[in-house]
C-alpha positions in Angstrom: 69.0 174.7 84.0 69.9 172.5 86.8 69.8 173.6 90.6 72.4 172.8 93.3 71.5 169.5 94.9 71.3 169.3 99.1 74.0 166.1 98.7 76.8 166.7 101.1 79.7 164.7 101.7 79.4 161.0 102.9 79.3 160.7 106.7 81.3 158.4 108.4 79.9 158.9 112.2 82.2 157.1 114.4 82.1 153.4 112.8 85.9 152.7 111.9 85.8 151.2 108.7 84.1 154.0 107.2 86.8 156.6 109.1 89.2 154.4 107.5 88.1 154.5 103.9 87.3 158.0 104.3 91.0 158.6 105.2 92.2 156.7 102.9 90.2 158.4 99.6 91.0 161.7 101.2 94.6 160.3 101.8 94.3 159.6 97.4 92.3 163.3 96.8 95.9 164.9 98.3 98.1 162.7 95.9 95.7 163.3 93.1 96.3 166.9 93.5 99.8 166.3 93.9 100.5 164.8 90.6 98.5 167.6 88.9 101.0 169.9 90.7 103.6 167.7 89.7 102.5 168.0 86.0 101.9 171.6 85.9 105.7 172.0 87.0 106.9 169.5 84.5 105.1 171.0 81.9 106.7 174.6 82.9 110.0 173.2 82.9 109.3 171.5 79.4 108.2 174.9 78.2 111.4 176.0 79.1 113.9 173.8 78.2 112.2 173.6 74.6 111.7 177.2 74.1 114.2 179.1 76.4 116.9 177.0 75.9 116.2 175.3 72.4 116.7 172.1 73.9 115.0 168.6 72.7 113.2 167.3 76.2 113.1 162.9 76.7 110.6 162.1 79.3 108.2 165.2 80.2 105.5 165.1 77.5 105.0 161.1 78.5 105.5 161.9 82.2 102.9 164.2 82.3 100.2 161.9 80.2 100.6 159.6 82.8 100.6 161.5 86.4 97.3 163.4 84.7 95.9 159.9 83.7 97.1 158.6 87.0 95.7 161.6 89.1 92.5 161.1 87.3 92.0 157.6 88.5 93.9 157.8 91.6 91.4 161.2 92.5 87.9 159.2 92.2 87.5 157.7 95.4 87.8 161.3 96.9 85.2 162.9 94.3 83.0 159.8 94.9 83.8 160.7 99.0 82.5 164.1 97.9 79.7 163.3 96.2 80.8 165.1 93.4 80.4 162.8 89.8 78.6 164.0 88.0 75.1 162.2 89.0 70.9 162.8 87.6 68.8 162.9 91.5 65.5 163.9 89.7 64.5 160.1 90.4 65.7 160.5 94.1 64.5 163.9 94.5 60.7 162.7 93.3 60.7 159.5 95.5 59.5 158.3 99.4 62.3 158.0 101.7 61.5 154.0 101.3 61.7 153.7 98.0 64.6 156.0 97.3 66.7 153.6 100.1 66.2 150.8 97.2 66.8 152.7 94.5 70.1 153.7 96.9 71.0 150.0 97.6 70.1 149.2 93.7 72.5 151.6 92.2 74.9 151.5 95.0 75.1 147.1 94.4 75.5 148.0 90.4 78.0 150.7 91.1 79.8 148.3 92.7 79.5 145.4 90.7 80.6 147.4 87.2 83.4 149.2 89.5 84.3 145.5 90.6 85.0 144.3 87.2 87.1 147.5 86.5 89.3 146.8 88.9 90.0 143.2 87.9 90.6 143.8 84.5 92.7 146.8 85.5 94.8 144.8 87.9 95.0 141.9 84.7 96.6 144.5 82.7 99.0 145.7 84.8 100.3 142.2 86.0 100.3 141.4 82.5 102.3 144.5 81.8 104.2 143.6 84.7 104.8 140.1 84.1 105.8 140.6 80.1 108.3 143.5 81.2 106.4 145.7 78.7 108.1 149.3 78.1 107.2 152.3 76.4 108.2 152.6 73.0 110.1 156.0 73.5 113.4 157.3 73.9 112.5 157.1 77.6 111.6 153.8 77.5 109.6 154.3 80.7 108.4 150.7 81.9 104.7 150.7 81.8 103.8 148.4 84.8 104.1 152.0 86.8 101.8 153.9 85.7 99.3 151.2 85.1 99.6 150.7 88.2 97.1 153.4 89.1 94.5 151.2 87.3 93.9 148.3 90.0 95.2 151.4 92.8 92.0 153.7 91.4 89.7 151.4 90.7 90.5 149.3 93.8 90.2 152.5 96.1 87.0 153.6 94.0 85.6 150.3 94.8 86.2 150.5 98.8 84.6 153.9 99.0 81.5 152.9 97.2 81.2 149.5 99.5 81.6 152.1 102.5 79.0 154.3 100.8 76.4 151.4 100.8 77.4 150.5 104.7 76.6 153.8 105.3 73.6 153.4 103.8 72.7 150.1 104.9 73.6 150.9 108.7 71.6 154.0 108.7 75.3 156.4 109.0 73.9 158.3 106.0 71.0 159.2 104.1 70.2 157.5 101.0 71.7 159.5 98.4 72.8 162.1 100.7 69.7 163.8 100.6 67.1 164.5 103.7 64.1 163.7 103.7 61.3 166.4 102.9 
């Protein structure tokens, strides 16, 4: 059974750029939670237009894939903010304060690196969709540069917070892995 880690929030002590992006991926939690909201009541009023008022509904069952989708990606620069993916710190936990900062830097550089290539191929495929004027094949016909547009937005975001996370790291803001030493 697994304990509750001491990792707390990423500080951002009073260097700007790490204010900034921690504004901004709180800025993205809010709108996150906002499209959930904004699902939830679509999905409500779906329920009752189909059921209440046996009517056929256009555009809610695909509006609502795509604000969850879109809330899901648009949300991870605040859980990453939060520390709260899902994350193994048996390794951390077990280490020196020296040799957890590198292991920090290390996965920190990867994390960075992988999210880096995300975001490029995620902005590709929405200039592509954008570009090509592709549309949904449904009666709403939705065109689909929008909501892939929370692919480069996400990733993008995700990518600044973690590149904040390692400054705070690096510049001694924050612990490495957000845990004190022993």
């Amino acid at each position: 059974m697994a304990g509750h880690s001491s990792a707390v929030a990423a500080h951002a002590g009073n260097n700007p750029f790490l204010r900034l992006v921690a504004a901004i991926s709180t800025l993205a939690g809010w709108c996150s939670a906002a499209m959930i909201v904004a699902a939830v009541a679509i999905t409500c009023q779906m329920i009752f237009v189909r059921f209440v008022l046996n009517g056929s509904t256009v555009w809610q069952t695909e509006a609502v894939i795509y604000l969850v989708i879109a809330a899901t990606l648009v949300g991870l620069p605040y859980v990453q903010r939060l520390r709260g993916h899902v994350n193994v710190d048996l390794v951390p936990l077990a280490l020196k304060p020296r040799p957890r900062f590198f292991l920090a830097i290390l996965t920190s550089t990867l994390s960075i690196t992988i999210v880096g290539v995300m975001f490029y191929y995620g902005f590709d495929y929405w200039h592509f969709a954008w570009e090509r004027g592709w549309r949904s094949d449904t009666v709403w016909g939705v065109r689909l540069w929008i909501p892939y547009l929370s692919l480069p937005i996400g990733f993008g975001l995700l990518l600044l917070q973690l590149i904040a996370d390692l400054v705070a790291v690096l510049t001694g803001i924050d612990r490495p892995f957000g845990l004190e030493d022993a």
